[in-house]
C-alpha positions in Angstrom: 0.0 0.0 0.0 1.1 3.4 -0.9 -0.1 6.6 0.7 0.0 9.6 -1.5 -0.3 13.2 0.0 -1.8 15.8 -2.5 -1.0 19.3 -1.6 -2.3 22.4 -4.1 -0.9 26.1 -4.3 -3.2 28.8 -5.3 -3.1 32.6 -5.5 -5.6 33.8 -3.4 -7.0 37.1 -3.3 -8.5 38.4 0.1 -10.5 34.9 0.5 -9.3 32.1 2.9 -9.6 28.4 3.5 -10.8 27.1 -0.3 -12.3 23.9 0.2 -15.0 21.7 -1.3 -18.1 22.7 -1.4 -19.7 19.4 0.1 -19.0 16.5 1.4 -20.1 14.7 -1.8 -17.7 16.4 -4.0 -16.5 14.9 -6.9 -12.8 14.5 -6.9 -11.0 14.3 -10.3 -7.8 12.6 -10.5 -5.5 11.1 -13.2 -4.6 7.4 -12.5 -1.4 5.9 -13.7 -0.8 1.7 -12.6 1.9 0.7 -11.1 2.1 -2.7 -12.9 2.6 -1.7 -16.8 2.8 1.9 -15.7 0.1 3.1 -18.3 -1.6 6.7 -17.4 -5.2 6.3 -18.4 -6.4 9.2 -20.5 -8.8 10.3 -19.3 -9.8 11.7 -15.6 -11.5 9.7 -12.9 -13.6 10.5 -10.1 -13.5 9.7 -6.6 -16.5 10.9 -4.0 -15.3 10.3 0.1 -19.0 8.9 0.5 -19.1 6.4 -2.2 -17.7 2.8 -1.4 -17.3 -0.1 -4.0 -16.3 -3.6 -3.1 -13.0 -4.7 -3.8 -13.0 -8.0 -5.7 -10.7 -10.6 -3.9 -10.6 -8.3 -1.0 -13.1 -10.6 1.7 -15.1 -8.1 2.0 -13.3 -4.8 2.0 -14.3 -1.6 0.1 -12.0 1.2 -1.7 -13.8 4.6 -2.8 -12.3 3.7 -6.4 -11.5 0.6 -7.4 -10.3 0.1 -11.2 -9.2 -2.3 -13.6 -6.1 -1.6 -16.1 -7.2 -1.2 -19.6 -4.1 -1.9 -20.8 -2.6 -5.2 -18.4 -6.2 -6.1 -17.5 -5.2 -5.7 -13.0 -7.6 -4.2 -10.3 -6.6 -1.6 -8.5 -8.0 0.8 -5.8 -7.8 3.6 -3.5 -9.4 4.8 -0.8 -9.3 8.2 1.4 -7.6 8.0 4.9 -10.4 8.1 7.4 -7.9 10.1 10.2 -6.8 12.8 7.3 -9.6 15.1 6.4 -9.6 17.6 3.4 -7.2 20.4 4.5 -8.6 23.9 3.7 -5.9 26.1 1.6 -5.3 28.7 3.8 -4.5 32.6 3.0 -1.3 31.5 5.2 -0.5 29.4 2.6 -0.8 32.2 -0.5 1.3 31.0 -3.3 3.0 27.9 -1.6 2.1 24.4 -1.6 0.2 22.9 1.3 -1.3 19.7 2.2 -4.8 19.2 1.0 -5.8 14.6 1.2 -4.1 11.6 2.0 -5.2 8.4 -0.3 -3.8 5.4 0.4 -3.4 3.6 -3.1 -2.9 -0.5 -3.9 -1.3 -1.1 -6.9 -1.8 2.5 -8.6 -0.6 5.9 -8.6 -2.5 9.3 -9.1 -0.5 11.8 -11.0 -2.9 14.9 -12.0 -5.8 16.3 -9.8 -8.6 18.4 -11.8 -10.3 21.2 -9.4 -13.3 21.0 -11.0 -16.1 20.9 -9.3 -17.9 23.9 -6.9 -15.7 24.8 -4.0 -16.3 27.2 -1.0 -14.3 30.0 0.8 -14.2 32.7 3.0 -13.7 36.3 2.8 -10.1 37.1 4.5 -11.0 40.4 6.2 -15.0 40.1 6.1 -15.8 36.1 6.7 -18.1 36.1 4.3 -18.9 32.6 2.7 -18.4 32.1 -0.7 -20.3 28.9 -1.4 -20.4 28.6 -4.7 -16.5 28.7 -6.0 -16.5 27.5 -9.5 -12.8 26.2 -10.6 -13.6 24.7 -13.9 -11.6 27.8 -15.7 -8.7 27.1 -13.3 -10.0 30.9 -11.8 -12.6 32.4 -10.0 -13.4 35.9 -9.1 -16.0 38.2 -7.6 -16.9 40.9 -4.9 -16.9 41.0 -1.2 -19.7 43.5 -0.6 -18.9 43.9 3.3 -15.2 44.5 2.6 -15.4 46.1 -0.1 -12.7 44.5 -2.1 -12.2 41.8 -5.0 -11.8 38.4 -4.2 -10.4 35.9 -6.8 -8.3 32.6 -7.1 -6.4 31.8 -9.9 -2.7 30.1 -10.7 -3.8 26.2 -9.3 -1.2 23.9 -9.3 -1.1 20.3 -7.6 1.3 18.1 -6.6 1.7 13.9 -5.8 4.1 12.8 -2.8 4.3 10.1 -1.2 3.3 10.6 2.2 
C-alpha cells in the first residue's frame, strides 16, 4: 500500500480556506498503474461517500477501485479516514500545502482536476463564498462587506508520497 499526500498552491486574493463545497464532491484525479505503468487518458472520479467492493478483498471496500485497460489488473484507493480535506489557507498564498491523504494499492494518481464547486471565506470580512467555480482554473468576484475583490487563480497540484 502506498499513501499519497496531494497538496495544491493557489493565488488567493483576500479569501481564505478554499475547500469543497460538500461532502459529496467529486474528486477528479489522473490514474497511472503501477504494474505496466500506463496513465489512463482520461480523468476519474473519486467521491469520500461512495464505497465499492474490492473484488478478492473478503469483504473490503476502496472509494475507487479500477481495472487496467491496458494489463487487464484491479486496483483501488481509498481516502484515509484520520486525514480530512485540508482547507488552503491565506497562510498558505502562493505555496504548496497539504490538501488529502489516499492510500493507493497497486496504482498511482499523478494529475488532480479542481473542477467541481468549491467554497471559501472572505479574509478580512468572513463572508462565505459557497459557490466557488474552478472549472476555468480561476474564479473571481466581490466582497460586498469588505469592499474589495476576491479571486483565485494560478492552481497547481502536486503527488508525494506521504
Amino acid at each position: 500500500m502506498v499513501r499519497l499526500l496531494l497538496s495544491i498552491k493557489a493565488e488567493l486574493e483576500n479569501v481564505t480556506d478554499l475547500t469543497p463545497a460538500s461532502d459529496d464532491f467529486q474528486f477528479f484525479f489522473q490514474v497511472k498503474c503501477n504494474s505496466c505503468n500506463e496513465v489512463h487518458p482520461k480523468f476519474v472520479s473519486l467521491n469520500r461517500l461512495e464505497e465499492r467492493d474490492v473484488s478478492g478483498g473478503k469483504g473490503s471496500t476502496a472509494h475507487f477501485v479500477w481495472k487496467c485497460s491496458s494489463c487487464k489488473r484491479e486496483s483501488s484507493a481509498k481516502f484515509e479516514p484520520k486525514s480530512p480535506v485540508q482547507p488552503y489557507s491565506a497562510d498558505a498564498n502562493g505555496q504548496f500545502a497539504p490538501f488529502l491523504t489516499l492510500d493507493c494499492r497497486g496504482l498511482e494518481f499523478v494529475g488532480f482536476d479542481p473542477r467541481g464547486v468549491w467554497k471559501c471565506v472572505g479574509f478580512e470580512s468572513g463572508t462565505v463564498f459557497p459557490e466557488v467555480d474552478l472549472e476555468e482554473g480561476e474564479w473571481f468576484d466581490y466582497d460586498e462587506k469588505a469592499a474589495v475583490p476576491v479571486g483565485i487563480s494560478n492552481i497547481e497540484s502536486q503527488w508525494t508520497r506521504a
